[in-house]
N, C-alpha and C positions, 0 to 999 in steps of 0.2 A: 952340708949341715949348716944351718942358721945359727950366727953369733949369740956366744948369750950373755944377757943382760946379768949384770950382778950387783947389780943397785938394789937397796932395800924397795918393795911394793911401796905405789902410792898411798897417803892414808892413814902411817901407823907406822912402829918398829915391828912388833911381834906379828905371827899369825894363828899364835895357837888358838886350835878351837873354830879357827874361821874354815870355811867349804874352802876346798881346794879347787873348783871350779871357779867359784868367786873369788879367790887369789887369781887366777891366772887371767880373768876377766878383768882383772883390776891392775893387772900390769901388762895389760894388749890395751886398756885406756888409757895408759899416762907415756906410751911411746915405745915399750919395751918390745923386747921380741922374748917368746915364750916358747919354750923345749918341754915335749913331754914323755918325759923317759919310762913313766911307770904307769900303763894305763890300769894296772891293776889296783894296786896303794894310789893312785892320787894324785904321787909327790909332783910337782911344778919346779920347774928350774927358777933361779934369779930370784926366790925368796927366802926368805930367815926361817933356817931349820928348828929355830926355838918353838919347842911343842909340839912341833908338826905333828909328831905321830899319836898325840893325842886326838888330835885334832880332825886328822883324818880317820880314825877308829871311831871318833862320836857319829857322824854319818849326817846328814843331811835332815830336818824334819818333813816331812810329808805336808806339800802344799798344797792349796788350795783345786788349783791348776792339773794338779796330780790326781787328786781325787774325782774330780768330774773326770778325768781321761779313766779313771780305772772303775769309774760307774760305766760310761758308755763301752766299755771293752765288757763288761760282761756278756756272757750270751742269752738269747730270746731260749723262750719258753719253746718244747718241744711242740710236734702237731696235736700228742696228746694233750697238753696244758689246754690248747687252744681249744680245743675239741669239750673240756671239764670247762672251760671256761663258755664258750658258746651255747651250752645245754643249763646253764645254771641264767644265763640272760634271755632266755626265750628265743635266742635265734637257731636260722637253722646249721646243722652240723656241713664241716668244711668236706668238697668234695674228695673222692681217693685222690690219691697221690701217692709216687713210687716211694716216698718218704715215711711210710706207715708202714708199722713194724703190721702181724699179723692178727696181732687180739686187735687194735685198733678197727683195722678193714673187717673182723669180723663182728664186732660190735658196729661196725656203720652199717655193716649189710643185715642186720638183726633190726635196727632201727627203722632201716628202708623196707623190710618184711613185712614189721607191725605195722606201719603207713599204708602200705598196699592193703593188707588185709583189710584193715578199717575203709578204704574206701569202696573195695570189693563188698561190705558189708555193706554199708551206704548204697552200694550202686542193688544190691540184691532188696533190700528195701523199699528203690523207689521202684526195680521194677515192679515185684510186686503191688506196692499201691498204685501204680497205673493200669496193672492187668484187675484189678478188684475192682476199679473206677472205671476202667474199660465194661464191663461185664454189667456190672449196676448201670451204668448208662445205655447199654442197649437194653436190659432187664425195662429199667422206665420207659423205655422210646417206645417196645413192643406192647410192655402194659397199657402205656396212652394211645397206642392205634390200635389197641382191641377193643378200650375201650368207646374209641369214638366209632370205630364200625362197628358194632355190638348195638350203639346207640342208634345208626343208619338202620341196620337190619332191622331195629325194633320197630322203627316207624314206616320200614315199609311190610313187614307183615301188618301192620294197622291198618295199614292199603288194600293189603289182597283179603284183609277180613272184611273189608267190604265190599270187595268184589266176590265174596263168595255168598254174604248175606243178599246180595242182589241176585245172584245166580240164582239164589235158592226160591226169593219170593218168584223172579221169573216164570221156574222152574213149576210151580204152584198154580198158578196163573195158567202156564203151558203153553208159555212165552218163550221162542227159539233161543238158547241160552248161549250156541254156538264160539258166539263171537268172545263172550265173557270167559268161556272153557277155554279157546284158545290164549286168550291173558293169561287167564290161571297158569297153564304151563309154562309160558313163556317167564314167567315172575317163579315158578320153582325150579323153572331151568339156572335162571340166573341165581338164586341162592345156594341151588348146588354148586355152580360155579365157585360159591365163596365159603365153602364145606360148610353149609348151612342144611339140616336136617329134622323133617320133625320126628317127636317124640312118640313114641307108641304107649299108646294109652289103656284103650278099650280092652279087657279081659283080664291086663298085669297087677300086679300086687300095690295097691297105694304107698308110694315112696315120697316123703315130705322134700324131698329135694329135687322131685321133676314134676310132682304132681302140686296141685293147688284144691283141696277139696273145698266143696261150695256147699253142699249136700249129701244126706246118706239116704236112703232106701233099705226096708229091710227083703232079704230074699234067703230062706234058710238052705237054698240049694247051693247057694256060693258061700266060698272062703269067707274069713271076715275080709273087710277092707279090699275087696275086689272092688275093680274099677268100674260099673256098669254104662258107664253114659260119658262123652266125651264132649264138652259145652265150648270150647276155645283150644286149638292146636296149640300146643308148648313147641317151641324150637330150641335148638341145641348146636352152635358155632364150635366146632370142632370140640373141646373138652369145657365152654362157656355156654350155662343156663342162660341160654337169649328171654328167654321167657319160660315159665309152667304150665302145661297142661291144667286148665279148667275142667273138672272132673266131678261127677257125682259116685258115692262108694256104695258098699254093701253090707249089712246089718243082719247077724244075726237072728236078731227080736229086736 
């Protein structure tokens, strides 16, 4: 056991009131050797018992020192905090982790739900407007090559109406028309090829959307609006009036 000092503390007679730690620090600086018998009360050997045990009852005030060590000793917010706190900032929420009670994971997995859903929405969206824009764009493409060949066909029926006016003066004449008969076919062959057909005229009922009337006739043996006379072949491109039958009709009086 270490000798002990029994000389009053440097500094002073008494020690009432003073820390007992700072007594014994104050008699380990001025040479002394320090015995500490009572780690519980305090007491310090080799100083003046006057007051002491007031002294060591008042306790210590809380410094500075202390205070920032027992700020950083508190503990962090849990994953929920962080989790109220990351939704209230606009970022996104922290991923699972084995640390998450089970409302927590089931509140993320609700979250990641709504997400999906919405872009499932999103995505059913644009498919749609690509199959609608799909669909109008071949509707326009079809529309505009019906109507540039519709436009072709028309001018070559203009063609073979002149090869049939020729035929015909020929034909009058009693001039071999042979060669001009064989065109003619060869030009109705090729229309049919592009389901191109003409219209029937002579006998049917005048219909303002194939027929084209020029003139009427009266004849009380036909219908009204029978067709009598056929002045220009109408054509008809699959379900497109290429052109109307030129038609003279019939009159009752």
């Amino acid at each position: 056991m270490m000798s002990q000092n029994n000389g009053p503390p440097a500094g002073g007679g008494g020690d009432g009131g003073r820390d007992p730690g700072a007594v014994a620090e104050a008699d380990y600086a001025a040479g002394g050797e320090i015995t500490i018998e009572n780690v519980a009360g305090g007491d310090v050997a080799g100083g003046n018992d006057d007051g002491g045990s007031d002294g060591g009852a008042a306790g210590p005030e809380p410094t500075a020192d202390a205070a920032t060590a027992a700020a950083e000793s508190e503990p962090e917010p849990d994953d929920g905090s962080r989790t109220r706190d990351a939704g209230h900032d606009g970022t996104a929420p922290p991923a699972p982790s084995p640390d998450m009670d089970p409302a927590q994971l089931y509140n993320l997995l609700q979250a990641e739900a709504a997400k999906s859903s919405g872009y499932e929405q999103k995505l059913k969206l644009a498919l749609a407007d690509y199959q609608n824009l799909t669909k109008r764009t071949a509707s326009e493409i079809e529309a505009g090559v019906a109507a540039r060949l519709g436009g072709l066909v028309s001018d070559v029926l203009g063609v073979r109406d002149d090869f049939v006016r020729a035929r015909d003066t020929f034909a009058k004449e009693q001039v071999d028309t042979e060669g001009l008969d064989s065109i003619l076919r060869n030009m109705d062959s090729v229309l049919e090829g592009y389901e191109v057909r003409p219209i029937d005229a002579l006998g049917e009922i005048f219909d303002p959307n194939m027929h084209e009337a020029v003139s009427s006739e009266v004849d009380p043996l036909l219908d009204e609006n029978t067709i009598t006379k056929e002045l220009r072949r109408g054509y008809v491109m699959k379900n497109t009036i290429i052109r109307p039958s030129m038609v003279v009709i019939s009159k009752k009086e």
